[in-house]
Steps between C-alpha positions, in 0.01 A plus 500: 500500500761765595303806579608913595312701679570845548378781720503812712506717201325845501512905474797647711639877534860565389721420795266236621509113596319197353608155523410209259413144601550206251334155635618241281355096463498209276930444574785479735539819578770498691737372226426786280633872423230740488504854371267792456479702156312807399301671178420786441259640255653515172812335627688166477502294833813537691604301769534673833562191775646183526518329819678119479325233654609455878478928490897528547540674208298827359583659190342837405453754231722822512146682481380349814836398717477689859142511459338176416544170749437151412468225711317149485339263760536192402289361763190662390602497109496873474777812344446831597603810382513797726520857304634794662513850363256444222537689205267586242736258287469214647121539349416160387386164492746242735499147441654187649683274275688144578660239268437154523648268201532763267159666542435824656210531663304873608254608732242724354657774673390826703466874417719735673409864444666808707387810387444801777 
């Protein structure tokens, strides 16, 4: 079954780095856009990612262009998502998300908290 895994979430300082691993399985990875979304407490989830399936093409919030990266591996079935300059904004939870016939299909995502 298709399955999202998500990690390297945690506590981080304003101005700091983290960067987010999504191992997927269960599909052909390789023939499918992936992209990253956030919530926040009390919030709707937004979408802050998209990287299309061979990785030629990222798209990006306005919140988080210049200082979020996505890339993929398709080898190894895994997105990442590499946040500089953390803000205490970007204070959420980050999921994965892909589409497959119609379906969307989450991770169960991964706290990121940056507080001083």
């Amino acid at each position: 079954q298709v399955q999202l895994v998500e990690s390297g979430g945690g506590l981080v300082q304003p101005g700091g780095s983290l960067r987010l691993s999504c191992a997927a399985s269960g599909f052909t990875f390789s023939s499918y856009s992936v992209s990253w979304y956030r919530q926040a407490p009390g919030k709707e989830r937004e979408l802050v990612a998209t990287i299309t399936s061979t990785g030629g093409i990222t798209i990006y919030a306005d919140t988080v262009k210049g200082r979020f990266t996505a890339a993929r591996d398709n080898a190894k079935k895994m997105v990442s998502l590499q946040m500089n300059n953390l803000k205490p904004e970007d204070t959420a939870v980050y999921y994965c998300k892909t589409r497959i016939a119609h379906t969307n299909y989450w991770g169960q995502g991964t706290q990121v908290t940056v507080s001083s």
